[in-house]
C-alpha positions, 0 to 999 in steps of 0.5 A: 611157330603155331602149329597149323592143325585142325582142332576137332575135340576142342571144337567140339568141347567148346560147342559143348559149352555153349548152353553155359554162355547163353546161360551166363547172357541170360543171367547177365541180361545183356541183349546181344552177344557174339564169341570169337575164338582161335587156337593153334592159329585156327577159327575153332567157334564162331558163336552168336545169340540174342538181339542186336536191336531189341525192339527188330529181334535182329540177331547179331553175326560175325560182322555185325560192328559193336563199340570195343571201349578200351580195346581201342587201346592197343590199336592206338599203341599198335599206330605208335608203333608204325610211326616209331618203325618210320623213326618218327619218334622213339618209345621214348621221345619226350611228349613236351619235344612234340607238344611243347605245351603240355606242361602238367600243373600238378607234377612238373617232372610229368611235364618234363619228362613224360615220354610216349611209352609212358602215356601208353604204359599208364605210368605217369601217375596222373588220374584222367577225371572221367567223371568230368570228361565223359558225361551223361547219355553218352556225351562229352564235355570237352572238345577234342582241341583241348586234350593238351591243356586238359591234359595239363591239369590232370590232378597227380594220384601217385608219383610220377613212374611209381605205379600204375594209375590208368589214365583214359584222357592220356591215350587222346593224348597219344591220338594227338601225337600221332596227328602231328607227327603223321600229318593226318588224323589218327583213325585215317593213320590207323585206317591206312597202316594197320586196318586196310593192310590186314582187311579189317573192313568193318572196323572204324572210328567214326560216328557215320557207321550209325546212320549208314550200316544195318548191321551195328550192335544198339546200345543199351543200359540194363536196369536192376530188372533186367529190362533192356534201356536203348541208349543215345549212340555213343559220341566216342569217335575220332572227332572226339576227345578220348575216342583214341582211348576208347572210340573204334567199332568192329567186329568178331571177324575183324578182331579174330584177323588183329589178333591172328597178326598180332600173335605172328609179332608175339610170337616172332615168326613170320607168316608171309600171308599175312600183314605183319604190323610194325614193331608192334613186340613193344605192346607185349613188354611190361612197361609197368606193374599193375599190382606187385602182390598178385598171384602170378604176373600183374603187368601192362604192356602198351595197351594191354594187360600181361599176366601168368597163369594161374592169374585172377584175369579180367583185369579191366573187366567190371566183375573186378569189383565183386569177383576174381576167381583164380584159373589154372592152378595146378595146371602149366602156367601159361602167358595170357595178355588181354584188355576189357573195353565198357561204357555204358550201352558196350562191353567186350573182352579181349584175350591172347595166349600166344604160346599157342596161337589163341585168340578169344574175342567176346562182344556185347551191346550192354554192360549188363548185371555183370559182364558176361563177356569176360565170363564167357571169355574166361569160361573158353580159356579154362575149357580149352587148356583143360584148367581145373574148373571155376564154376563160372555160372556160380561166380556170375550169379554171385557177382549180380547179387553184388551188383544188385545191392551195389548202390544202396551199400555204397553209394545210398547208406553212405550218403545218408549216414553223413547226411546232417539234417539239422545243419544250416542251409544257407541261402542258395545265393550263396553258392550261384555262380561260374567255377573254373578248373584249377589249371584249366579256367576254361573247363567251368561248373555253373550253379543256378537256382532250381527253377521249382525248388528253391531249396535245391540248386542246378549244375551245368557242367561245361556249358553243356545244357544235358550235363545237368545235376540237381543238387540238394543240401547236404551239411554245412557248405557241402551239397550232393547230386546223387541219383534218386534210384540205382536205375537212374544211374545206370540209364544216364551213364553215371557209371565213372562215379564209383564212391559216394563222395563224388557226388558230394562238392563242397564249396569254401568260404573265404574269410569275409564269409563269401564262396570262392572256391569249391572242392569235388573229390575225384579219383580220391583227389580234391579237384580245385574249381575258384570262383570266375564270375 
């Protein structure tokens, strides 16, 4: 059991540390951020700093509401785990016994054999193409209807329960199971079993929070100087496709009260004042192995990321990409699970150390130079177990440096290296026309002519008139979109887009010298779109 004791010196230590997270807000230039932290089942810091809304000045509080991306996750698997209590269905139940549709046109032993613990566990070795679903300024692409067969031509990265291949569009999916089989929407069963008993009042997955609450975080893009870029609000939701991988908004109180209940599960022991969520040891089990050569434990649960220090943590943060320093060498190892949530305009951390009883909660309204929230997150766990010490600050400036220079080194350079511009541009005739998504005819690319240019070529993607890339001639039968500037990208949320070669499409003649097909190398896999019209 957690100890019930206050915690005056690791209260204090932590107050001492508080000029080095508004150092690390300022370097980052993320407009707002709100810490929350527990341990030995105590509130030992609640802090706040910055803006909410940039042009008001409003200052975030305890109970100001801000996207948590993927830390939605847990709270999906959390409901699985009510409906698995009422004997609804077992960890592992088939997924094609409940949707007798789904059918992956890629790997069939996915479609037979995937089961509810493995779409949770990110086992099935499918990869989700973000970069199709999750479009620009904040907007998606396909209905929310439609995660079933979309579900079904999710190209096969790696085979099927070989590894580890995160897969957003399968947690929509686990959203749509949980709709059948609780004959309700899945935010509603999440609302009833699992926010209402614990009294996570500010905590929700609807849009509405936007127009009617005055206390929510704006979104923001962060540009390469700093300046702050207010965002369309997210469509991220329960009404939406892959709002049950990433569509809750909450709060640093209501986020303390889940993890504090979730610790009682982790822990398994009782605590009579408080809601015990149902089944829920399943989300703490290692279901799959995210890296067998890491220092320490590497594994994920049901919608979160269990590791052993010491551990290079911040698995899911984006400071992955450029930072990963170790913490708690030479110190006693200790359980840590956790889970990162960003899209463009939110970033959060989450951390649960249950051994004992703490909890730290870190939100912001950007994704800034470099996620603070996880370096700050990092920076609490380091203080309070005493760990020998990571220059954090040090780490932070490293990792915007790397960030700063991010797109010129390998999306810019690259592109241009390849570019050959003496290759023949064909007519842009060529190429105009309706592409439909192997496996999916529905989901369509639709090339026209530039209205201005006509060198250039337009995509519209889905039918979706704001999904619009401009597309230039690269060599031979390949053309690129690449934004014009680093600033771009970030602004209309190309931040799915990670290699240079996303940007490229390469479409293919048959042999009587027409375009009938088109190639887009996506997660490292050629995505297969023919010629409809």
């Amino acid at each position: 059991m957690c100890q019930i004791l206050k915690t005056p010196e690791d209260r204090e230590r932590l107050l001492g540390r508080i000029p080095i997270y508004t150092k690390l807000q300022s370097i980052t230039c993320q407009p707002a951020i709100s810490v929350g932290v527990l341990h030995l089942g105590q509130n030992v810091l609640m802090h706040h700093h910055g803006r909410k809304d940039v042009d008001s000045e409003d200052a975030p509080d305890e109970n100001t509401m801000y996207p948590i991306a993927s830390v939605t996750k847990q709270l999906v698997a959390a409901s699985m785990a009510a409906l698995v209590a009422e004997r609804k269905a077992t960890w592992d139940t088939r997924i094609a016994t409940i949707l007798p549709s789904f059918s992956n046109a890629w790997d069939s032993l996915v479609g037979h054999r995937a089961t509810i613990r493995d779409i949770l566990s990110h086992r099935t070795g499918l990869t989700s193409l973000d970069q199709l679903v999750q479009g620009l300024d904040n907007e998606l692409t396909v209905d929310k209807d439609e995660v079933v067969a979309f579900a079904n031509a999710l190209p096969a990265r790696i085979g099927f329960r070989t590894g580890w291949q995160y897969c957003n569009l399968l947690y929509s999916l686990a959203g749509h199971i949980i709709e059948k089989l609780s004959g309700e929407s899945w935010d509603l069963f999440l609302q009833r079993e699992i926010l209402d008993p614990l009294h996570m009042e500010r905590t929700t997955a609807s849009h509405d929070v936007y127009q009617i609450d005055d206390n929510i975080a704006k979104p923001y893009a962060i540009l390469l100087d700093g300046t702050a870029v207010e965002l369309p609000t997210p469509s991220l939701d329960s009404t939406h496709i892959n709002g049950a991988a990433g569509g809750v908004r909450s709060t640093v109180s209501d986020l303390l009260r889940w993890s504090h209940a979730l610790m009682t599960v982790a822990r398994e022991y009782i605590d009579i004042s408080l809601h015990k969520p149902k089944r829920c040891s399943e989300l703490f089990h290692a279901a799959a192995i995210i890296d067998p050569t890491a220092k320490g434990e590497m594994n994920y649960g049901l919608g979160l990321v269990r590791q052993t220090t010491p551990a290079a943590l911040g698995v899911m943060s984006p400071n992955r990409m450029f930072s990963a320093p170790v913490l708690g060498n030479n110190s006693l190892s200790h359980q840590v699970f956790s889970h990162h949530g960003n899209f463009n305009g939110a970033s959060c951390s989450f951390y649960l150390l249950p051994e004992s009883c703490s909890a730290i909660v870190v939100l912001s309204n950007a994704m800034g130079l470099s996620d603070a929230t996880d370096w700050i997150a990092q920076d609490i766990i380091q203080t309070l177990f005493e760990f020998e010490s990571i220059d954090i600050i040090k780490e932070a400036r490293s990792c915007v440096t790397q960030f700063q220079a991010w797109y010129k080194l390998k999306i810019q350079d690259p592109l241009e290296t390849g570019r050959l511009r003496t290759s023949t541009n064909r007519s842009v005739s060529d190429y105009v026309g309706t592409y439909c998504l192997k496996g999916y005819e529905k989901f369509t690319l639709h090339f026209r002519p530039h209205e201005k240019n006509t060198e250039k070529m337009v995509l519209i993607v889905n039918d979706r008139p704001n999904q619009r890339h401009v597309l230039s001639h690269y060599h031979f039968d390949v053309w690129e979109f690449a934004p014009a500037s680093y600033d771009e990208y970030l602004k209309r949320g190309y931040g799915t887009y990670e290699s240079y070669v996303e940007f490229l499409i390469s479409f293919h003649r048959h042999i009587d010298g027409t375009i009938r097909a088109l190639t887009w190398c996506l997660d490292g896999m050629d995505v297969v779109f023919t010629k409809c019209d």
